[in-house]
Legacy VTK file of the C-alpha trace (Angstrom):
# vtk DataFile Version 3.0
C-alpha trace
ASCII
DATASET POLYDATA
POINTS 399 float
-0.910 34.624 -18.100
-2.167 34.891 -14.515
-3.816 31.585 -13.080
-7.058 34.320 -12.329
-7.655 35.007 -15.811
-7.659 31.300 -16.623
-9.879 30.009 -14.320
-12.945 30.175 -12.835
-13.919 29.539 -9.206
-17.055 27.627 -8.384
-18.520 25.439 -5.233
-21.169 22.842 -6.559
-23.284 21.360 -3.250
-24.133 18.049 -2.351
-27.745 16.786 -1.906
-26.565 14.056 0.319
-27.969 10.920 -1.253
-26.548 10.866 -4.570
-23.661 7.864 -4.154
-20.678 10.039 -4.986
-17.044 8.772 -3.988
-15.274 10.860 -2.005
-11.983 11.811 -3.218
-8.514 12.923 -1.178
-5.860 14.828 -2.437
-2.202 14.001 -1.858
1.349 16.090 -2.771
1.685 15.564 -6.477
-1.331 15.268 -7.857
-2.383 12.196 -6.803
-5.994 11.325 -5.721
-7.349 8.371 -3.769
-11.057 7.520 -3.005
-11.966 7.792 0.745
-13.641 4.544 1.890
-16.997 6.689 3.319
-20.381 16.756 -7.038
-17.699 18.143 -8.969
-16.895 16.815 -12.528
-14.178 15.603 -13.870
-11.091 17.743 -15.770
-11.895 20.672 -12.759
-9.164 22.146 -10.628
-8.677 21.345 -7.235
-6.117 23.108 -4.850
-5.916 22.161 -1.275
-4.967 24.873 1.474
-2.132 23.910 2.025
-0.993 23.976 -1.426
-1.502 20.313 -3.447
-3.176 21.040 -6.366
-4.783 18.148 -8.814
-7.225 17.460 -11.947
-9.628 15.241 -11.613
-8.843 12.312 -13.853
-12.091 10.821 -15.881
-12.492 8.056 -14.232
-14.689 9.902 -11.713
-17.053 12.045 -13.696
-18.183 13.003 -10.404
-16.444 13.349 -6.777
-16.818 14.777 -3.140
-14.366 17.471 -1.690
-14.246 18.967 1.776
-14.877 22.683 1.699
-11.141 23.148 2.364
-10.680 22.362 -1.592
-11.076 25.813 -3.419
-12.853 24.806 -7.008
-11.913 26.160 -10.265
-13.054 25.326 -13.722
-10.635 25.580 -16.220
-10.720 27.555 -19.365
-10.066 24.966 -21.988
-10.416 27.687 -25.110
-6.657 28.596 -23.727
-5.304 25.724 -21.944
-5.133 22.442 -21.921
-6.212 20.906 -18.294
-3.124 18.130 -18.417
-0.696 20.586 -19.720
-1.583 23.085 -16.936
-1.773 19.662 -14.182
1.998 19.632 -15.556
2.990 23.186 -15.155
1.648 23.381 -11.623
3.395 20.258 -10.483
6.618 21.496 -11.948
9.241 22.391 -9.349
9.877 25.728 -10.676
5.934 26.219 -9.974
6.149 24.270 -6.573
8.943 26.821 -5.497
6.255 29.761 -6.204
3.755 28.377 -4.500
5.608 27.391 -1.362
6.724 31.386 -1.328
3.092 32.236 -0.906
2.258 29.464 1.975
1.246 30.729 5.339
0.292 29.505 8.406
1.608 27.174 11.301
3.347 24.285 10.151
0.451 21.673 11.031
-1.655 24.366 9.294
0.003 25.412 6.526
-2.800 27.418 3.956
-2.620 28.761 0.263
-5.288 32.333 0.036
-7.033 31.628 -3.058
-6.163 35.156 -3.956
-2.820 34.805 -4.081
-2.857 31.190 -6.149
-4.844 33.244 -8.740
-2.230 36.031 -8.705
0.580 33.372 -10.234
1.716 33.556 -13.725
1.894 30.722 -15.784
3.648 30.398 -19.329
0.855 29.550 -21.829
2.429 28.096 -25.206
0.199 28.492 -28.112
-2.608 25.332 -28.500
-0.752 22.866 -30.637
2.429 23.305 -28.454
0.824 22.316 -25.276
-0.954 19.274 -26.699
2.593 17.742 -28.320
3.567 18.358 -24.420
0.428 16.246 -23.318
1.335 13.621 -26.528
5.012 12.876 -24.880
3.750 12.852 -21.615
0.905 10.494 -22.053
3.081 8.109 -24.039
5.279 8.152 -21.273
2.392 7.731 -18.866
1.643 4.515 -21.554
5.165 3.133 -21.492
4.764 3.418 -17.251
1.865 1.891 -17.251
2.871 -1.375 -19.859
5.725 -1.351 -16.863
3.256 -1.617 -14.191
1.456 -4.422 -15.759
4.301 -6.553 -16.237
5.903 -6.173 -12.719
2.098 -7.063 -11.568
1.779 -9.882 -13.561
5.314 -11.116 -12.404
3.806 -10.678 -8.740
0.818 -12.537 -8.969
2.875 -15.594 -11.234
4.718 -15.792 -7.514
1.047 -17.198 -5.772
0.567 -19.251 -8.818
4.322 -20.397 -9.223
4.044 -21.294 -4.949
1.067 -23.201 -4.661
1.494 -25.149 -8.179
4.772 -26.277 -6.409
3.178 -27.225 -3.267
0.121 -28.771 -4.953
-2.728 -26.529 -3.260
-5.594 -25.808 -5.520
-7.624 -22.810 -5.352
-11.421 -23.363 -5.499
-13.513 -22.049 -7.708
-16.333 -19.809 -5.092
-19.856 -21.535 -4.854
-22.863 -20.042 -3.478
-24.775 -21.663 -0.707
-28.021 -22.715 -1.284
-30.989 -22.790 1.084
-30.416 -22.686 4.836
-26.976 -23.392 6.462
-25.747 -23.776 10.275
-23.521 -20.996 11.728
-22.481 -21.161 15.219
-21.275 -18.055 17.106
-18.189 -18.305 17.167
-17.313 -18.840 13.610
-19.891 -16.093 12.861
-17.630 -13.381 15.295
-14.297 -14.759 13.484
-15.063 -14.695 9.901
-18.940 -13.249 9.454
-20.893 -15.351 6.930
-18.778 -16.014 4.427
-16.658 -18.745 6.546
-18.641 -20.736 5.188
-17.176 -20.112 1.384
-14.880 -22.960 -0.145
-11.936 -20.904 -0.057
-12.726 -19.918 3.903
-13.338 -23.634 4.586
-9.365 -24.309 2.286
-8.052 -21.919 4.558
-8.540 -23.553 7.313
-7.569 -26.649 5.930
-4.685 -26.293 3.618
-3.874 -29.541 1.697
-1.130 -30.263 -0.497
0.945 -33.172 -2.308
3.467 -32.813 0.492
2.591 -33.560 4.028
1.548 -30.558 6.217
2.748 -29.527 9.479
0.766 -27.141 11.235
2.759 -23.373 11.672
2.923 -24.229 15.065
4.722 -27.571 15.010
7.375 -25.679 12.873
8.072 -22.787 14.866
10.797 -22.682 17.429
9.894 -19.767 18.873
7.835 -16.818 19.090
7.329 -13.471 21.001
4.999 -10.619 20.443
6.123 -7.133 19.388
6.520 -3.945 22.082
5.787 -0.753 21.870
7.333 0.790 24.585
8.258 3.945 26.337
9.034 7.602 24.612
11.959 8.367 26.690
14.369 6.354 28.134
14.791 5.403 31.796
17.769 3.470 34.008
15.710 0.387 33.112
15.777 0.885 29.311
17.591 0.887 25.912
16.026 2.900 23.269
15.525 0.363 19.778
14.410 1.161 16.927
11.094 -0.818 16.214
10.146 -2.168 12.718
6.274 -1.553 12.295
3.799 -2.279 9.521
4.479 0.439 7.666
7.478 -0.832 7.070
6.367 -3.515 5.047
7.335 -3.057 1.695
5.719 -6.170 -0.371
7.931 -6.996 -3.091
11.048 -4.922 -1.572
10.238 -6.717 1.748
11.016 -4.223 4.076
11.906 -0.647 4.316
13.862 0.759 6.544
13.321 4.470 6.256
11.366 5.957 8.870
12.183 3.419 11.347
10.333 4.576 14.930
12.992 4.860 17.910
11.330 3.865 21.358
12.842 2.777 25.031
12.236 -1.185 26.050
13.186 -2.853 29.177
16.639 -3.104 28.934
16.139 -7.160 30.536
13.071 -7.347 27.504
15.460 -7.289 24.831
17.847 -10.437 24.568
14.569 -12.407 23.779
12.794 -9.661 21.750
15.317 -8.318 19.451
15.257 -9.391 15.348
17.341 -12.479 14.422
18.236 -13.148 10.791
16.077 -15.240 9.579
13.260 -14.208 12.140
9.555 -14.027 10.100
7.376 -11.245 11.608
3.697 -11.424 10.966
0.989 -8.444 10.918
-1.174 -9.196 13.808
-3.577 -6.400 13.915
-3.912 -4.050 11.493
-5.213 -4.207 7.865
-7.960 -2.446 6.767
-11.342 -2.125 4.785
-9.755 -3.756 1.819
-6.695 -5.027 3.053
-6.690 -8.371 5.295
-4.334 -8.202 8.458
-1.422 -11.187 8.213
0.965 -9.661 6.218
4.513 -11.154 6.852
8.241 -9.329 6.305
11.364 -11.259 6.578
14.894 -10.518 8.794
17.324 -10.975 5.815
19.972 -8.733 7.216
22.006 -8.781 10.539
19.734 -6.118 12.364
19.555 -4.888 15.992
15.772 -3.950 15.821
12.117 -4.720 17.970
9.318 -4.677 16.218
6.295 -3.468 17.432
2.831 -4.528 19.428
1.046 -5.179 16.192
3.242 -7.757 15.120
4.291 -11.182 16.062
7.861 -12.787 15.454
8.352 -16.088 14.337
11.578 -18.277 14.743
11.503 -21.596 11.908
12.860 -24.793 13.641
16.069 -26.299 11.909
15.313 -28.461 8.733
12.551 -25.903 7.714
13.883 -23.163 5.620
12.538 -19.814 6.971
12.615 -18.192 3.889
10.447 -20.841 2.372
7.767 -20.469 5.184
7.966 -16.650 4.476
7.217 -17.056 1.269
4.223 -19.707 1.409
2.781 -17.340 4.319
2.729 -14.401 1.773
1.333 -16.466 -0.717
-1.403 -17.474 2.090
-2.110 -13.631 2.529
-2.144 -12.843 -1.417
-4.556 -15.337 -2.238
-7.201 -14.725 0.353
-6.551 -17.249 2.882
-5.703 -14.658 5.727
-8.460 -13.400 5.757
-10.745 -16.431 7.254
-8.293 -16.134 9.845
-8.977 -12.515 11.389
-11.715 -11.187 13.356
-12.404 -7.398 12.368
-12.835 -4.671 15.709
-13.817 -1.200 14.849
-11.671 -0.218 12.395
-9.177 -2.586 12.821
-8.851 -6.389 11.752
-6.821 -8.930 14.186
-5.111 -12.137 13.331
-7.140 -14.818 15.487
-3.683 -16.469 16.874
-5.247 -19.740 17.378
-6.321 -20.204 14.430
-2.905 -18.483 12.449
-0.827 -21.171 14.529
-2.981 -23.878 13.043
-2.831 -23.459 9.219
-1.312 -26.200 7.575
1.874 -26.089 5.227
3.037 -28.596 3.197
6.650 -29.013 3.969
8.776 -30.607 0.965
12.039 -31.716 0.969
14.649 -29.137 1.912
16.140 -29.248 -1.202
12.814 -28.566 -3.474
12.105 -25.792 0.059
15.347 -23.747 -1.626
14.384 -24.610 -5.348
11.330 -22.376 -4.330
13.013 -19.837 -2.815
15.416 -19.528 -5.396
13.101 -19.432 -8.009
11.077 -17.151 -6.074
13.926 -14.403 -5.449
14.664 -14.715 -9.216
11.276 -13.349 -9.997
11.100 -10.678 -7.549
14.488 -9.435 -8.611
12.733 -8.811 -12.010
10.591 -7.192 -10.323
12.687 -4.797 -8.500
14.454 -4.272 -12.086
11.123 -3.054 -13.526
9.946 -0.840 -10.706
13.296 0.730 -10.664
12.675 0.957 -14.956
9.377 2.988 -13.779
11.150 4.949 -11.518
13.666 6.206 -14.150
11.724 6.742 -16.773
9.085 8.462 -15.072
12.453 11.213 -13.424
13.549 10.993 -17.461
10.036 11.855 -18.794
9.375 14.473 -15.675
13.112 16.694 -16.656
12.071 16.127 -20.656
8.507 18.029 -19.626
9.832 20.486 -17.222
12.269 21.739 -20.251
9.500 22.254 -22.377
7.309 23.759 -20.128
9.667 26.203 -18.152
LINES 2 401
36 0 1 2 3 4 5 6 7 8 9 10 11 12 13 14 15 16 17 18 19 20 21 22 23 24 25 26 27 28 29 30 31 32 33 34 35
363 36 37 38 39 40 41 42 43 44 45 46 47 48 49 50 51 52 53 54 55 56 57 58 59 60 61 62 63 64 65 66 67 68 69 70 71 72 73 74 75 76 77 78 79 80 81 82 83 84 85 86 87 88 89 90 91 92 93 94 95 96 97 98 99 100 101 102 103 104 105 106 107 108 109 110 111 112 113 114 115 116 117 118 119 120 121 122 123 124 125 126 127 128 129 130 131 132 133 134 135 136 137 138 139 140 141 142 143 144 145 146 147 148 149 150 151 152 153 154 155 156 157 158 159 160 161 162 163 164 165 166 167 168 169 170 171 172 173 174 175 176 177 178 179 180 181 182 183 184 185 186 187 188 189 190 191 192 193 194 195 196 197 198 199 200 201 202 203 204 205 206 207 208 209 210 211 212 213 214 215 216 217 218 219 220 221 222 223 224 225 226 227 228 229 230 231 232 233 234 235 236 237 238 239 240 241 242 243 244 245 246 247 248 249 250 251 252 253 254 255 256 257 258 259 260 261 262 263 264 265 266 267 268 269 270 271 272 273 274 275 276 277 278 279 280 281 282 283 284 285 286 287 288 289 290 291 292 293 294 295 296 297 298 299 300 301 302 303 304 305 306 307 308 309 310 311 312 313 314 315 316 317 318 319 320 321 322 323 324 325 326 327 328 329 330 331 332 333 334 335 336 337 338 339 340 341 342 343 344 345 346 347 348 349 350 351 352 353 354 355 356 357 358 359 360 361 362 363 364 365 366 367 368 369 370 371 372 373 374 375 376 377 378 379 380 381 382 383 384 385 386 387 388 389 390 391 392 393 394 395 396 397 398
């Protein structure tokens, strides 16, 4: 049946003061909520050719007027079963034959998405379809969980070992002093038990400050676009590379030129920590932390920091109690937010306390630590498959 016949195209306005999240839509589907009224099981298909349903957890959501609207006729088709058809790659082949426009303005005509053909299996066929796919979507999600719950047993596992208790938060009461300066770091909640932990980590090991283990340390570089006689093109590690769990990916590595005489002192070392130093985001504290596991010839840049663990001091360990610091909240009653960007405040990142152990209990957390992350790897690569397994299983019932 043609996609015209099975939908209907409609534009509902906003008033502007209803509180309605505003939703983006990405290749495959997927939405996310903008941090700044259509309802939900409506098609949406961008211009330049994503298309999505709006899952029901919004029952309402903003667009830009670049999203054409349809409602779909649900007396014929099922709205997941026809989510699944479009983002089949037989479908996805169809619609990239009708794209037009420059490549940073690639566009779909409406007319022509409603011209498309799409196989329409009677009722009870489509919704065994939807059945497999949402117990797939179940079996995912169970996967999900546990790789999650693995994740956060890390935090617990690390600061159980080093004997740092988290603190239940306790409201203020009445009037309390503020000065300045800890208002334009933290803002008012510095003044929270867990802001006032952060800042004074205690264990039942004795703590050295980060600076009093650290051997050395140089900020990141940006560089130069093209190269001159004074410079070696690198390629530069940046945030986005920072893969949590995976540590670091190193796809889409950025090339740029440094001072050739820069890079003796600059360049990664195995073994090197680098730190997020500005960066973050509305939700997201800046201070996240990768580490050089590998023999690599790579910079890093401006936004981050390296780090360079004195002997005796296992880097890996301090890697891992650093991400712990970030995960549980600590990090963030050490940054002072700019517009739209957060920044480590240096001073006070060099002065957080961590309990050091003995070496050999250091490597009895690391080791137990890679043990669990390698389970998690396991399961996200489970997800991976079985979501590829359920995706070809679909497609051959669909197409």
């Amino acid at each position: 049946m043609r996609l015209g016949t099975l939908l209907r195209k409609k534009q509902n306005q906003w008033n502007g003061t209803d509180d309605v999240p505003m939703l983006s839509l990405h290749f495959g589907g997927e939405f996310s909520q903008r941090e700044s009224n259509q309802i939900k099981g409506q098609l949406f298909v961008a211009d330049k050719g994503d298309i999505g349903i709006i899952p029901d957890q919004y029952s309402r959501a903003l667009f830009t007027a670049e999203f054409p609207i349809y409602e779909i006729d649900t007396s014929v088709i099922h709205p997941v079963y026809l989510q699944l058809y479009l983002q089949s790659s037989a479908f996805k082949n169809l619609i990239n034959s009708i794209v037009s426009g420059a490549s940073g303005r690639k566009r779909v005509k409406p007319s022509d998405f409603e011209s498309l053909f799409v196989r329409v299996p009677a009722m009870n066929i489509q919704e065994g379809i939807v059945n497999d796919w949402h117990k797939a979507q179940m079996e995912v999600h169970g996967l999900k969980k546990s790789a999650s719950d693995l994740e956060s047993s890390i935090d617990r596992f690390v600061l159980s070992e080093l004997g740092i208790q988290l603190k239940e938060p306790q409201k203020n009461d009445g009037a309390f002093v503020v000065h300045f300066s800890d208002l334009e770091r933290w803002g008012v909640d510095f003044n929270t038990i867990n802001a006032k932990t952060a800042r004074n980590i205690k264990g039942k090991y004795k703590s050295k400050k980060l600076f009093e283990i650290t051997r050395a340390t140089c900020g990141g570089k940006w560089g130069d676009e093209k190269p001159t006689k004074n410079s070696t093109v690198l390629k530069i590690l940046r945030a986005t590379n920072f893969d949590g769990i995976n540590n670091i990916n190193l796809s889409n590595i950025a090339e740029r030129a440094i001072k050739t005489s820069e890079i003796p002192n600059f360049v990664l070392k195995k073994g090197d920590i680098i730190v997020e130093k500005s960066g973050g985001g509305e939700k997201t504290p800046v201070g996240r932390v990768a580490f050089i596991d590998l023999d690599i010839h790579y910079g890093y840049s401006n936004f981050l920091q390296k780090i360079s663990i004195v002997e005796g001091v296992n880097p890996k360990f301090v890697y891992i109690t650093l991400g712990t610091y970030h995960s549980v909240g600590f990090t963030k009653y050490l940054q002072m937010n700019t517009t739209g960007l957060r920044n480590l405040i240096m001073e006070d990142y060099w002065s957080v306390n961590i309990p050091i152990p003995p070496l050999l209990k250091q490597n009895e957390i690391v080791a137990k630590v890679e043990i669990i992350k390698k389970r998690i790897i396991d399961i996200q690569n489970q997800v991976i498959d079985k979501l590829q397994s359920a995706k070809a299983d679909i497609e051959k019932a669909i197409i």
